[in-house]
Backbone as a ProteinNet text record, in pm:
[ID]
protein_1_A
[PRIMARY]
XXXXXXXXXXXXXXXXXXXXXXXXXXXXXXXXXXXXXXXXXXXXXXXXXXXXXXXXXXXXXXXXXXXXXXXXXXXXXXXXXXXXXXXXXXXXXXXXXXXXXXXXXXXXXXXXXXXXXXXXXXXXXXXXXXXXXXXXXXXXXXXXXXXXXXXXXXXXXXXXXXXXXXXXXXXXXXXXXXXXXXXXXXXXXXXXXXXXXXXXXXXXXXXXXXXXXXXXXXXXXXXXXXXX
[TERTIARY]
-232.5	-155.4	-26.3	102.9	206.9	293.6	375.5	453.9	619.4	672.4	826.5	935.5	981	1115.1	1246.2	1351.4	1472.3	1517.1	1669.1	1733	1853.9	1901.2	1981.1	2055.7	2132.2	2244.9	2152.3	2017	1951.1	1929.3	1910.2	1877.4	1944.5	1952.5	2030.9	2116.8	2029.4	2061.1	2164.2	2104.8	2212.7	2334.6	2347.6	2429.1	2575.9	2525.4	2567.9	2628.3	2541.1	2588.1	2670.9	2620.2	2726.7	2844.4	2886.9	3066.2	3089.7	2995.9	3022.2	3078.7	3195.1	3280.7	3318.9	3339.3	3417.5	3304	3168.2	3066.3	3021.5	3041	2944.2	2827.3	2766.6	2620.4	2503.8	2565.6	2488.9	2430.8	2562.2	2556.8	2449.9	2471.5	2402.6	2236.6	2182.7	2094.1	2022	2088.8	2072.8	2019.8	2118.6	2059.3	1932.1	1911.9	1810.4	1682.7	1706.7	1593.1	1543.6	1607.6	1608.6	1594.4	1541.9	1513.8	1372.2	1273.9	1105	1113.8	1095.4	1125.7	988.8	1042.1	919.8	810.6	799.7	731.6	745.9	690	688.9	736	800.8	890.6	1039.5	1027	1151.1	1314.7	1402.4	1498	1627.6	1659.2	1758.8	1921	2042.7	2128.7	2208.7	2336.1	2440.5	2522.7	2634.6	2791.6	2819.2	2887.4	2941.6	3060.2	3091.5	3279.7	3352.3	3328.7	3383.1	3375.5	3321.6	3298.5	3182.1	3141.7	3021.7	2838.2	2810.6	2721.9	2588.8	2507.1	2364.5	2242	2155.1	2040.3	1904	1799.5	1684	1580.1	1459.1	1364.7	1274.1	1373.2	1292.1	1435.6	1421	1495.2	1456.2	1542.1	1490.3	1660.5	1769.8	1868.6	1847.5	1912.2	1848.5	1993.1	2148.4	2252.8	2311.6	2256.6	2322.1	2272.6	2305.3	2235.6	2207.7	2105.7	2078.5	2059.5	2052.8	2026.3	1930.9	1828.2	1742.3	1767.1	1848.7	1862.5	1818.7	1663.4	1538.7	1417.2	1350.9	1199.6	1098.9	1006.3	929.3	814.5	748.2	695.6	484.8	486.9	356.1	293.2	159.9	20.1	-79.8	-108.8	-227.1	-366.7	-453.4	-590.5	-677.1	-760.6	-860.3	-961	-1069.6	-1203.2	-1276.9	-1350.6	-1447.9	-1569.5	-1701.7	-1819.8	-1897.9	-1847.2	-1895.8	-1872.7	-1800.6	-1732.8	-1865.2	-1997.5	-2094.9	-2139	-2114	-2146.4	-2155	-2063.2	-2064.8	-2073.2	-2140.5	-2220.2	-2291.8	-2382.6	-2463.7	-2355.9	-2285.8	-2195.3	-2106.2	-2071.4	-1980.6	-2058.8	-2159.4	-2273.1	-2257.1	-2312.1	-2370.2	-2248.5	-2157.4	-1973.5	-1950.9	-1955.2	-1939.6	-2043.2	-2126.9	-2268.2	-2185.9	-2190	-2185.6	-2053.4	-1943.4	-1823.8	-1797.1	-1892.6	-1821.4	-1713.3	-1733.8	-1575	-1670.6	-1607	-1677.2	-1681.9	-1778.2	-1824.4	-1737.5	-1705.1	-1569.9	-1471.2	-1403.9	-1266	-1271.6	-1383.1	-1388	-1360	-1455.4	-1408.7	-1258.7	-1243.9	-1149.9	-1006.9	-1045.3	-943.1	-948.9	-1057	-1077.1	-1075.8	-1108.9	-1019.5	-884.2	-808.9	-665.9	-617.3	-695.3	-655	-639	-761.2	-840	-868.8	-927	-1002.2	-1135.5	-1174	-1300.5	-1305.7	-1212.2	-1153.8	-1187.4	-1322.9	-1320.9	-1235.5	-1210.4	-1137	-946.7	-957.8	-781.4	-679.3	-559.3	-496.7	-358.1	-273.3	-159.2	-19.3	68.8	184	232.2	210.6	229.7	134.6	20.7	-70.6	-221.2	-266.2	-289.8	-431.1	-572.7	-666.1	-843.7	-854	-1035.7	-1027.9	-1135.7	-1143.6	-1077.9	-1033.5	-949.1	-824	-768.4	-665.5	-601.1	-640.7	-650.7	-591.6	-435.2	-348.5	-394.4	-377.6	-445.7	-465	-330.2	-304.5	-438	-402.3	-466.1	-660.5	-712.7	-836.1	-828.2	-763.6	-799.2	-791.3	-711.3	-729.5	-871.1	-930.2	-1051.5	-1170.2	-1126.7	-1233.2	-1317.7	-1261.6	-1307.8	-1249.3	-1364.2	-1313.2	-1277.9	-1355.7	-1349.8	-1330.8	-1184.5	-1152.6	-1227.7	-1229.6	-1283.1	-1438.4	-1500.5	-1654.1	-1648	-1729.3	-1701.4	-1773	-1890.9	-1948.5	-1834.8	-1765.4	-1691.9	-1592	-1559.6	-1403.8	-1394.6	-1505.4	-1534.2	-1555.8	-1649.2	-1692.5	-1571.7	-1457.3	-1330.7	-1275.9	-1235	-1160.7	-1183.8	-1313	-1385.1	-1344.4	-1329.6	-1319.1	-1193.4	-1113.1	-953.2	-915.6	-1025.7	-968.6	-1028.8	-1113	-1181.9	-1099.7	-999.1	-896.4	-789.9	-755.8	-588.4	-703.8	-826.5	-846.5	-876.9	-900.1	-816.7	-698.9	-631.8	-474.7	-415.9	-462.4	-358	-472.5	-529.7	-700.4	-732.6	-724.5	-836.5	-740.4	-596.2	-474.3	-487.4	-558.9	-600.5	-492.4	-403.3	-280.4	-182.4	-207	-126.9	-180.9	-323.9	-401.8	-427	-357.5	-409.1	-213	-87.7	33	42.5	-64.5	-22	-126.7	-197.4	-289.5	-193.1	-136.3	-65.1	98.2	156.3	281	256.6	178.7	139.7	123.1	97.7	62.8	227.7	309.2	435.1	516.5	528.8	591.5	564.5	444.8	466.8	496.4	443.7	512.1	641.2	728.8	835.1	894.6	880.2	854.6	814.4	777.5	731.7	644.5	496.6	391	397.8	472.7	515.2	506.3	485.4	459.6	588.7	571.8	707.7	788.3	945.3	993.5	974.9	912.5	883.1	823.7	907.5	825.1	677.3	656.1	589.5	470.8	471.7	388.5	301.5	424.5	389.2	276.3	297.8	289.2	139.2	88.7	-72.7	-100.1	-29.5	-171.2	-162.5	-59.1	-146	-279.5	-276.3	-345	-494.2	-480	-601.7	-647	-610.9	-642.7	-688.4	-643.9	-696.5	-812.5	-822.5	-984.4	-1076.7	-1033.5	-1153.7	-1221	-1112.3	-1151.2	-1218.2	-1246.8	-1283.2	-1386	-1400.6	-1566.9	-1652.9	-1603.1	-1674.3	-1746.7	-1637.9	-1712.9	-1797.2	-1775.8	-1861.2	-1811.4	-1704.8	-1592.2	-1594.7	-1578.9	-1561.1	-1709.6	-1803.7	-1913.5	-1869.5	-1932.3	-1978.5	-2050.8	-2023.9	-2114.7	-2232.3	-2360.5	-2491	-2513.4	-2545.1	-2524	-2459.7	-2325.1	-2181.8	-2199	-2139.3	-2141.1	-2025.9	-1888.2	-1764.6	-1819.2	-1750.3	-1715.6	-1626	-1666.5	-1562.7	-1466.6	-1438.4	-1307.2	-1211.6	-1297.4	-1197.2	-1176.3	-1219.3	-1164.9	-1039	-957.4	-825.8	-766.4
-83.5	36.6	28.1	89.8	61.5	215	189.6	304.4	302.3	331	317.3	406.8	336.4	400.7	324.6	477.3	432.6	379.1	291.4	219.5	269.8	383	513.1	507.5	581.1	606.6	650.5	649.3	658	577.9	465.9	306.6	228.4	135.6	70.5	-56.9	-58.1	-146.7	-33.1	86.5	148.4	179.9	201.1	220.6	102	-6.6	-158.3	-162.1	-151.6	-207.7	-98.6	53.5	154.7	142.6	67	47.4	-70.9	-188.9	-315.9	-338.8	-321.2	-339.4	-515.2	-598.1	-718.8	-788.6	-769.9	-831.5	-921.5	-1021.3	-1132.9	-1141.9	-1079.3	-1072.9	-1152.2	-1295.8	-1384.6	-1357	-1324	-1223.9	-1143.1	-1053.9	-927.8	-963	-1083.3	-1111	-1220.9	-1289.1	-1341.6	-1246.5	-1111.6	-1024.1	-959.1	-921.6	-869.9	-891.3	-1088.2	-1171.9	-1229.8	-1184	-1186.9	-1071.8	-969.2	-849	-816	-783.5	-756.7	-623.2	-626	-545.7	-387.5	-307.5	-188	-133.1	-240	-234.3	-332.3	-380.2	-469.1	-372.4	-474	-489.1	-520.4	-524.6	-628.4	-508.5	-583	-489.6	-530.9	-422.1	-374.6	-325.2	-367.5	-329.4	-278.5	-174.1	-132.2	-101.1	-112.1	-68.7	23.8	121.4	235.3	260.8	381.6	379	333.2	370.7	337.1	186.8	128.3	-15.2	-23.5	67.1	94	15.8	-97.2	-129.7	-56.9	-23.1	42.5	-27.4	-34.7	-163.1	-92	-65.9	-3.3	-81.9	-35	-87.2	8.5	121.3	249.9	252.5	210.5	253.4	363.4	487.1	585.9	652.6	576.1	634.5	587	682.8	629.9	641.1	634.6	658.3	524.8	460.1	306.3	177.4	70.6	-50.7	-135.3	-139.5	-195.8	-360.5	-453.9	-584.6	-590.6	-726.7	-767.3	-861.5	-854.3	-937.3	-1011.7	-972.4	-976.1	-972.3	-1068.3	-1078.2	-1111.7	-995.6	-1007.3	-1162.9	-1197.8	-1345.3	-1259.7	-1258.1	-1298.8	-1333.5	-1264.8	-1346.5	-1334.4	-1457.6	-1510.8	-1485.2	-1415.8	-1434.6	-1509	-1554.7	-1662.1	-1576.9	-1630	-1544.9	-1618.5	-1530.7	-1543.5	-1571.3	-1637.3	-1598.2	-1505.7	-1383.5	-1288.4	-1140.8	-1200.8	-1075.5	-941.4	-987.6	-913.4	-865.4	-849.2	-787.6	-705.1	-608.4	-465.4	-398.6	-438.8	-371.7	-268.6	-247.9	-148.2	-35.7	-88.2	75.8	97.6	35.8	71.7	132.6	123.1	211	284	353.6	448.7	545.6	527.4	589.8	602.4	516.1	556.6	667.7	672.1	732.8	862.1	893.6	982.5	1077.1	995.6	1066.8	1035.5	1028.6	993.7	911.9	800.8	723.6	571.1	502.4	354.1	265.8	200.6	106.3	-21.8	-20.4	-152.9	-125.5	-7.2	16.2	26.5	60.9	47.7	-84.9	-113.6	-277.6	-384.7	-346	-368.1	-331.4	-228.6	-164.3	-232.3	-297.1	-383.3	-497.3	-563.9	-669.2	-690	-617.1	-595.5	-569.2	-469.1	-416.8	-495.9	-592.5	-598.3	-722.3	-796.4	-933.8	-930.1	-800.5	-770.3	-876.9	-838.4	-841.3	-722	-636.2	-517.5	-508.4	-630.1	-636	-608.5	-629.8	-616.7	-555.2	-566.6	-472.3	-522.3	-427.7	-453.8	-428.3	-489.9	-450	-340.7	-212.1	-108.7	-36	-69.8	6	26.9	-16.5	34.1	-80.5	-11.4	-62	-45.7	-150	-197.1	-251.1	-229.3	-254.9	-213.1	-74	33.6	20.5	-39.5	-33.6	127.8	207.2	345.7	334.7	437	465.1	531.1	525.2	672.6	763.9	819.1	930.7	974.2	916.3	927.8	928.2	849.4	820	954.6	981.1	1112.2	1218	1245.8	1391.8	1388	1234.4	1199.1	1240.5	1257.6	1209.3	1104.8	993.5	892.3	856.6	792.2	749.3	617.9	533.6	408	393	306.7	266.4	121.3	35.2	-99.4	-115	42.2	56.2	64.8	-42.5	-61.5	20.6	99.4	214	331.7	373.9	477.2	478.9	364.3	295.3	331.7	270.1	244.8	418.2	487.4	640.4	708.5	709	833	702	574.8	528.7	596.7	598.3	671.4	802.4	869.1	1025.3	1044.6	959.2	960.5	884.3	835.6	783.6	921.1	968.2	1114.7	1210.8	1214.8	1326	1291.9	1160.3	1144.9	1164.6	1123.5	1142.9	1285.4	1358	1528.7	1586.8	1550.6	1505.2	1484	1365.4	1334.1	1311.6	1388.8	1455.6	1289	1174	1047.4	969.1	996.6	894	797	653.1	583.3	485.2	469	423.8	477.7	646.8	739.8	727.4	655.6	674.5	614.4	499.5	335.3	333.7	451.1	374.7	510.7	581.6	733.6	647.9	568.6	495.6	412.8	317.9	269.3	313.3	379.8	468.3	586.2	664.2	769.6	869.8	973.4	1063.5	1177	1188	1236.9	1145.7	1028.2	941.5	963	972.2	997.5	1162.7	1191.5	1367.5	1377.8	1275.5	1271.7	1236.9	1132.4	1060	1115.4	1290.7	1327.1	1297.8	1259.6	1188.2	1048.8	931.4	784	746.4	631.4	526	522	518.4	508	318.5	296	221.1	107	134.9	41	-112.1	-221.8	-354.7	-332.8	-317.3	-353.3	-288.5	-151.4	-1.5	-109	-149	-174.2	-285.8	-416.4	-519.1	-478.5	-360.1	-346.2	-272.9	-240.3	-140.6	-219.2	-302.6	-379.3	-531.1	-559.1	-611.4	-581.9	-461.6	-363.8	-322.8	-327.7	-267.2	-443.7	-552.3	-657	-692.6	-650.2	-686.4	-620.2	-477.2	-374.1	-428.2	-449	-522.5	-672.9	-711.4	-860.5	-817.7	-754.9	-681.8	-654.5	-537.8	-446.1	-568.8	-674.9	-772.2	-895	-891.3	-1016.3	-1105.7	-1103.1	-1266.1	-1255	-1116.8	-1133.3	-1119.3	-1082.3	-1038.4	-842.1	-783.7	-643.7	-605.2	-481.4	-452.3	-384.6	-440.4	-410.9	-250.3	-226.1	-72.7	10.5	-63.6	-47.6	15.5	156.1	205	299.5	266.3	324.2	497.5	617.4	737.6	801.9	882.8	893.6	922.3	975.4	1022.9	917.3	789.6	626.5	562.4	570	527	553.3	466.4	471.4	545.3
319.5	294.4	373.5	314.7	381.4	428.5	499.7	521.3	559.7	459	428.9	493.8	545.2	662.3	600.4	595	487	632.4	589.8	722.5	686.2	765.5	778.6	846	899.4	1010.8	1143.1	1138.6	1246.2	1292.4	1236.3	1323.6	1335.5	1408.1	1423.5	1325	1237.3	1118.4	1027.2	1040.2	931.5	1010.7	1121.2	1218.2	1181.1	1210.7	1185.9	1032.8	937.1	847.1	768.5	808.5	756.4	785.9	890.8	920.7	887.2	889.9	812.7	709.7	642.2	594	621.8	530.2	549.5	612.6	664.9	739	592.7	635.1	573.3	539.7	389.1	369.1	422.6	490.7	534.5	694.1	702.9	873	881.5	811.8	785.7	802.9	700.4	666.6	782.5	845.9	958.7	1091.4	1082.9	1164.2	1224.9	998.1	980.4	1064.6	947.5	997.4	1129.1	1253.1	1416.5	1444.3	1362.4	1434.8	1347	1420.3	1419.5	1338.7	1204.1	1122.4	1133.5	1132.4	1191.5	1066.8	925.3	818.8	716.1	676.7	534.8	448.3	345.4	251.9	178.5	71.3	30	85.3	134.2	144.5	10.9	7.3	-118.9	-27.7	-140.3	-71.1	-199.8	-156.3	-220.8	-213.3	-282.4	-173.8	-222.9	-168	-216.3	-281.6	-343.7	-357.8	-290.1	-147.2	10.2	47.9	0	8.4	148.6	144.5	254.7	224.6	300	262.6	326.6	222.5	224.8	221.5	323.6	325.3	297.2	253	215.4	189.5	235.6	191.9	95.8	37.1	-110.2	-114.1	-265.4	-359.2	-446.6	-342.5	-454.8	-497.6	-503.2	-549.1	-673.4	-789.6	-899.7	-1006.7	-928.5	-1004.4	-903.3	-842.6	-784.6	-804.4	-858.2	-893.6	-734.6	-725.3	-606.1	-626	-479.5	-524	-435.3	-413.5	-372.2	-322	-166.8	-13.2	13.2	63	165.6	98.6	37	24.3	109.4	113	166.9	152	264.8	248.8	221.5	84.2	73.6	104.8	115.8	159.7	101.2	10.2	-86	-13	-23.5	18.8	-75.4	17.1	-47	-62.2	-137	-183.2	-36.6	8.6	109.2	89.8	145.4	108.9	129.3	201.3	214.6	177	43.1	-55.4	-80.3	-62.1	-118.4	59.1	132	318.2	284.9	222.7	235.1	136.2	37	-63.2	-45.5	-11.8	12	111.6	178.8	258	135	52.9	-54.2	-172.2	-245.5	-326.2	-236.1	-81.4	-49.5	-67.4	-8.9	5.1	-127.8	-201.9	-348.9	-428.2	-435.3	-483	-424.7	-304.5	-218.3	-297.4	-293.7	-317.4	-478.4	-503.1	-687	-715.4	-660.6	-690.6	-715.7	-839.6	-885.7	-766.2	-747.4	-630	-647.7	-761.7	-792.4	-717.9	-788.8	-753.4	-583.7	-542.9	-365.3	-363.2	-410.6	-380.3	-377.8	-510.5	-537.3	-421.1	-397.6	-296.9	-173	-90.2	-10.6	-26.1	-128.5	-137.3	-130.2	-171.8	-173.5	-37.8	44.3	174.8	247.6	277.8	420.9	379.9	226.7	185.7	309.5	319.4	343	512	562.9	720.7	814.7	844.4	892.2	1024.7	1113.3	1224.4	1172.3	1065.7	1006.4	1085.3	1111.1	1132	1057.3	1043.9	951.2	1052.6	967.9	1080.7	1098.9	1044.3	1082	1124.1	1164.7	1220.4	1145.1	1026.7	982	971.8	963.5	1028.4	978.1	1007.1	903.3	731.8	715.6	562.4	471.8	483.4	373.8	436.6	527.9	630.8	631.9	728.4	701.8	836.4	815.1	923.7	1052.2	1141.1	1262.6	1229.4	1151.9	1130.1	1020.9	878.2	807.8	896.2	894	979.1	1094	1168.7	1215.4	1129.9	1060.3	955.8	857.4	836.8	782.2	851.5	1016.9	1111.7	1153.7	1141.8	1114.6	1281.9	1368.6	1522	1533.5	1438.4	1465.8	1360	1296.2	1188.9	1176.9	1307.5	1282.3	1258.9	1253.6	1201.8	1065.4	995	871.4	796.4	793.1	774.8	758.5	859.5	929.4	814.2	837.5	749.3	622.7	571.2	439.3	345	448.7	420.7	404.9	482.8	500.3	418.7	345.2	294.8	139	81.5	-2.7	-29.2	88.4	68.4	45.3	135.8	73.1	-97.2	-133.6	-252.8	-365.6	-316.5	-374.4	-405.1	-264.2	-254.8	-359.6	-379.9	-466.6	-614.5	-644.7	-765	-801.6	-748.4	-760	-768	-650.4	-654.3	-798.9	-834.7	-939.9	-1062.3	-1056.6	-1185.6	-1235.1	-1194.3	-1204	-1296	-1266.3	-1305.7	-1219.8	-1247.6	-1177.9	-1122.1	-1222.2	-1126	-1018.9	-1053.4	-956.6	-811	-832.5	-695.5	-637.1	-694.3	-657.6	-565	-599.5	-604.8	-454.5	-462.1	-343.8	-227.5	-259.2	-132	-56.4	-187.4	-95	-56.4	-96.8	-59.3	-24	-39.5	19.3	-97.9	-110.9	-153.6	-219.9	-109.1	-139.6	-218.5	-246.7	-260.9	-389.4	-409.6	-604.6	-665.2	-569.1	-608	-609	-504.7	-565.8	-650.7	-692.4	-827.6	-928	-961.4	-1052.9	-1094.6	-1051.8	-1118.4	-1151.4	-1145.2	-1135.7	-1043.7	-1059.8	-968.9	-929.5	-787.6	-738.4	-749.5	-771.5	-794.7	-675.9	-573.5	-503	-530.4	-513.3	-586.4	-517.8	-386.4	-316.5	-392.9	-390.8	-483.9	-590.6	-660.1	-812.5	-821.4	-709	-728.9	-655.6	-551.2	-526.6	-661.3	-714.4	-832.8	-930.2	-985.6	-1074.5	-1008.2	-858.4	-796.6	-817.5	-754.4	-778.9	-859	-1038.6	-1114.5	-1193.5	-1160	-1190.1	-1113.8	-956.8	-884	-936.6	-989.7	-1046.7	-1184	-1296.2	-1385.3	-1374.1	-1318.1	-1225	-1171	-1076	-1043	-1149	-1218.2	-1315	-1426.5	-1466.8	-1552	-1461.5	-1366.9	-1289.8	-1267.7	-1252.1	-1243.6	-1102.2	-993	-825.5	-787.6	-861.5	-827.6	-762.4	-885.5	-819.2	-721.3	-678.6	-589.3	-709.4	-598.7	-639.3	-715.6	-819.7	-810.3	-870.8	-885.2	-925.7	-1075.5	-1124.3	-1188.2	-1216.7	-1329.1	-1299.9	-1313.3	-1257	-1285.7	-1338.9	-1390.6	-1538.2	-1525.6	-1369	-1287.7	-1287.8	-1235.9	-1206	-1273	-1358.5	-1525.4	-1568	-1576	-1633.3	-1772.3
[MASK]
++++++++++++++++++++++++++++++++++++++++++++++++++++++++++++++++++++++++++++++++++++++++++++++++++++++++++++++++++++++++++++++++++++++++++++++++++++++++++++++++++++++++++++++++++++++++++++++++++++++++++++++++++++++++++++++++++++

């Protein structure tokens, strides 16, 4: 799960490149890349009337053609042999909260590749990689308890399929951008590559479970809610 911070006249990058005028895109990008970026994802840039350059990692202006700088460096996970560990906490969390034991799955594979020790570069932690924040408003103490994890990762996937009444891509794109992010968006997936590129991820592990190609969890039975 990720969490997106525009690069503004508050930081120091927007600081920089808002008066950068005549700065050498290579410069710029050299900068970037020597400075420990405070979130994943691809950054986007645009110049203004003013000839003012604008660096972002959300593109949510939607009257400026933006370009694509800075790609983010991918990371391929391998299938594990212990894709089937947490089966049974995923039926029980699932059963429990009405949400398909795939799409859990599925969602942990994508998260975590079923890593309960995980942590992400922004903070974000266990199997469901579930923020502090988030994980405390869950009640959840120990995110790296994979029980714990897995239960409030569940209940939060419970909540967006109410949220957004079992629009399974709306819930797959507010997990991982958050929840506001598509309300702003009017109900869409927000334009984020990053957004786009987990829900169709996730909506290929689910389909891949559900038929037996990743191996399902034991049990596994979609709800009519998670159904696309």
């Amino acid at each position: 799960m990720y969490i997106f911070d525009m690069l503004d006249d508050r930081t120091w990058i927007g600081r920089v490149f808002g008066r950068g005028r005549g700065i050498p895109l290579l410069v710029l990008l050299a900068l970037l890349m020597g400075y420990p970026a405070p979130c994943r994802g691809d950054i986007y840039q645009y110049v203004d009337p003013e000839g003012v350059v604008h660096l972002t990692n959300i593109p949510i202006e939607h009257d400026v053609s933006y370009t694509l700088v800075m790609k983010e460096k991918r990371v391929l996970f391998k299938l594990k042999g212990d894709i089937d560990r947490y089966d049974p906490l995923i039926v029980k969390a699932s059963e429990r909260h009405r949400v398909d034991a795939a799409l859990v799955k599925a969602i942990i594979k994508a998260e975590s590749n079923f890593d309960h020790r995980a942590v992400s570069p922004v903070g974000a932690q266990g199997l469901m990689q579930l923020m502090p924040s988030t994980a405390s408003a869950l009640q959840v103490s120990d995110s790296f308890h994979p029980e714990d994890n897995i239960d409030g990762g569940v209940r939060y996937v419970r909540y967006l399929m109410n949220l957004f009444k079992g629009n399974l891509p709306l819930v797959l794109a507010a997990y991982n951008a958050g929840e506001n992010a598509v309300l702003r968006y009017h109900y869409r997936i927000p334009p984020y590559p990053e957004t786009r590129t987990y829900v169709k991820r996730v909506m290929d592990y689910l389909e891949r479970y559900r038929d037996g190609r990743l191996g399902a969890a034991s049990g596994s039975r979609p709800s009519a809610s998670a159904v696309p």
